[in-house]
C-alpha positions as CSV (number, residue, x, y, z in Angstrom):
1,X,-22.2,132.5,17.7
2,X,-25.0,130.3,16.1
3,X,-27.0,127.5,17.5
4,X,-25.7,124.3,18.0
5,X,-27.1,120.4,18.2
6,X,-25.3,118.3,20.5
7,X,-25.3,114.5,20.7
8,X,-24.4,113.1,24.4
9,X,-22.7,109.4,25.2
10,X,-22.3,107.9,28.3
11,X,-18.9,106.9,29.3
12,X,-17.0,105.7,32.4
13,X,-13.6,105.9,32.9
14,X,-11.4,104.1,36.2
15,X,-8.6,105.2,37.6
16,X,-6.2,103.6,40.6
17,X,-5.3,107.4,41.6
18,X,-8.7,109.4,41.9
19,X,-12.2,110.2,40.9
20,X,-10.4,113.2,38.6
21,X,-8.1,110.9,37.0
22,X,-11.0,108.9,35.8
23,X,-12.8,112.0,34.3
24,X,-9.9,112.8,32.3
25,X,-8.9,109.5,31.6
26,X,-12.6,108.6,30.0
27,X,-12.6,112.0,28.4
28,X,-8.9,112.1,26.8
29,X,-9.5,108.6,25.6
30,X,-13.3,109.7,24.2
31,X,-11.5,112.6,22.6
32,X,-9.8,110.3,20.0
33,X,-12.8,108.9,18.3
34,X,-15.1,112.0,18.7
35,X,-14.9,115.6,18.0
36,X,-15.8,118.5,19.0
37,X,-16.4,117.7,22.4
38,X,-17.8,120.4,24.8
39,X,-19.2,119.5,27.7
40,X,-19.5,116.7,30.6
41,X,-21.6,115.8,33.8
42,X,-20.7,113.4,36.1
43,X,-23.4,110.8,36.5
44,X,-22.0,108.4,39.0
45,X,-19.2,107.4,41.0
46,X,-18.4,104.2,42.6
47,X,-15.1,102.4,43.8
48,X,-13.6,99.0,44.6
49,X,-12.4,98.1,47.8
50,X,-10.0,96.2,48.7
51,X,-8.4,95.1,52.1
52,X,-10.5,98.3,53.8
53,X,-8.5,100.6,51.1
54,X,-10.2,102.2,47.8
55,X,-8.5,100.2,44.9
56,X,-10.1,101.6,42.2
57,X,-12.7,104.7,41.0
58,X,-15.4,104.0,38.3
59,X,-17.2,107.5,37.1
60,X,-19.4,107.5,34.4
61,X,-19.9,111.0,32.9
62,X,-22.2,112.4,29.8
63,X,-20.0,114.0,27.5
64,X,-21.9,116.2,24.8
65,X,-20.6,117.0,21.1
66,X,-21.3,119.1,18.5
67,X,-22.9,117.4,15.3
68,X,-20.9,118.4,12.0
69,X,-23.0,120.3,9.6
């Protein structure tokens, strides 16, 4: 295996089901426009309440890619 450059975006995905749902859904949806895609870190998680009740999750992860030679 060589060595590799990676570029990293920030992204944040939501989800009405759970912080997991918006991983994926931010990552699936990332995965359309940009290859090679190999890694991610959660940077933050927040929610929306409503009526004492999470409505919604916000998570915004670093996703890293590899750089075509």
């Amino acid at each position: 295996m060589g060595d590799h450059v990676y570029k990293s975006t920030e992204l944040t995905g939501s989800s009405k089901e759970s912080v997991d749902d918006a991983v994926r859904t931010a990552i699936e949806r990332a995965s359309k426009t940009l290859r090679d895609i190999r890694w991610f870190e959660v940077t933050d998680v927040r929610g929306h309440v409503r009526d004492g009740k999470v409505a919604h999750w916000q998570v915004t992860v670093k996703v890293g890619f590899t750089l075509d030679d």
